[in-house]
N, C-alpha and C positions, 0 to 999 in steps of 0.2 A: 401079690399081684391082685387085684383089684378085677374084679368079675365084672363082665358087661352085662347092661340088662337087656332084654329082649328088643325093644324098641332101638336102642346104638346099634345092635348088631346090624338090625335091618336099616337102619340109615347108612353106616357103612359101606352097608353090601350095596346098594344104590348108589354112593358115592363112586364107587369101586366101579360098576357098568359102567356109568356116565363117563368115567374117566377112560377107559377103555374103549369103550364109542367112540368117542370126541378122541381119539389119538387114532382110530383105524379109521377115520372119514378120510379122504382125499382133500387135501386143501389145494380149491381153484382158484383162482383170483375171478373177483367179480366180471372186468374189463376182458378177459379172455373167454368168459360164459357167453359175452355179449357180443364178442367177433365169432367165438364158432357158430353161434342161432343164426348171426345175419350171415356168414357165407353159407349156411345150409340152407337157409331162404333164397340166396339168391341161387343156388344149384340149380336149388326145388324150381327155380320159375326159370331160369335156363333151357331145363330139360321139359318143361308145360310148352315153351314158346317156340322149341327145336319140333318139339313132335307133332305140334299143329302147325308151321312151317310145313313140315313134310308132309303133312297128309294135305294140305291145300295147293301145295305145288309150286311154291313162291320162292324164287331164289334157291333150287334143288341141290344144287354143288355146292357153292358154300354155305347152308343149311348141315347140309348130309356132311361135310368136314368137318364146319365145329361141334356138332352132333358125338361124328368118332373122336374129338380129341378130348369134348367133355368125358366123354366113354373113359377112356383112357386114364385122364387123372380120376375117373373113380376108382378105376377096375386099379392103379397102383395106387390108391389112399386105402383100398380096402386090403391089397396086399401086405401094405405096411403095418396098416392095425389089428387084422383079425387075422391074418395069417397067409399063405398061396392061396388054399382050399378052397376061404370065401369065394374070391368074385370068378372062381371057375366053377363053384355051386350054382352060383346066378348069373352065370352067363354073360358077365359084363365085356370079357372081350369079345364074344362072338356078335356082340352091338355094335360092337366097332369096327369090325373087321366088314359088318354088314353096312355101315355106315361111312364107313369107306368105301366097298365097293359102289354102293351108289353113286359117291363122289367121282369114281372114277367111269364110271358103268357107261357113260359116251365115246371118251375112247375108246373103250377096250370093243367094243365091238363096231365101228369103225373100220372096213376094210383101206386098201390103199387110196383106193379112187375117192376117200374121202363122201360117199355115199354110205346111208346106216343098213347097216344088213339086217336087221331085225323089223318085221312088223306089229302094229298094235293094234 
């Protein structure tokens, strides 16, 4: 058997990493890299356009709807990927449920006579 000399060995061993790396990378397809960036840009500007919406006061109801339904497919895209725990760490349904109620927050207070029982 034929002895390696110091310099094979360590090319080997590099060869060996590399190959090892290069089998435990995740292989994405390009075209799939390029649809998740642009649906998280479009979220990202979703959720910029819902929340200055709301705070200017512009179209309130359906503002504060698609608000909680954007809520919503986070708070079950984060349950699906990261687990329940996440989006009850981060509060993402208590966004929605908050964003809901505003949606509904004219009726509900509302007595019969169709006058609002609350002052501002």
């Amino acid at each position: 058997m034929a002895s390696l000399t110091r310099r094979e060995v360590l090319i080997n061993r590099r060869r060996a990493a590399a190959t090892f790396a290069a089998s435990t990378l995740p292989s994405v397809e390009p075209s799939r890299v390029i649809t998740d960036s642009i649906l998280g840009i479009i979220a990202t500007g979703a959720e910029l356009l819902f929340g200055l919406l709301l705070l200017v006061g512009w179209y309130t109801r359906v503002t504060a709807l698609l608000s909680g339904l954007l809520l919503l497919v986070l708070g079950a895209s984060m349950a699906l990927g990261l687990g329940v725990q996440a989006p009850l760490n981060y509060a993402v349904f208590t966004g929605a449920g908050s964003a809901f109620l505003l949606d509904s927050w004219d009726s509900i207070v509302r007595d019969n006579s169709g006058k609002s029982s609350y002052q501002l």
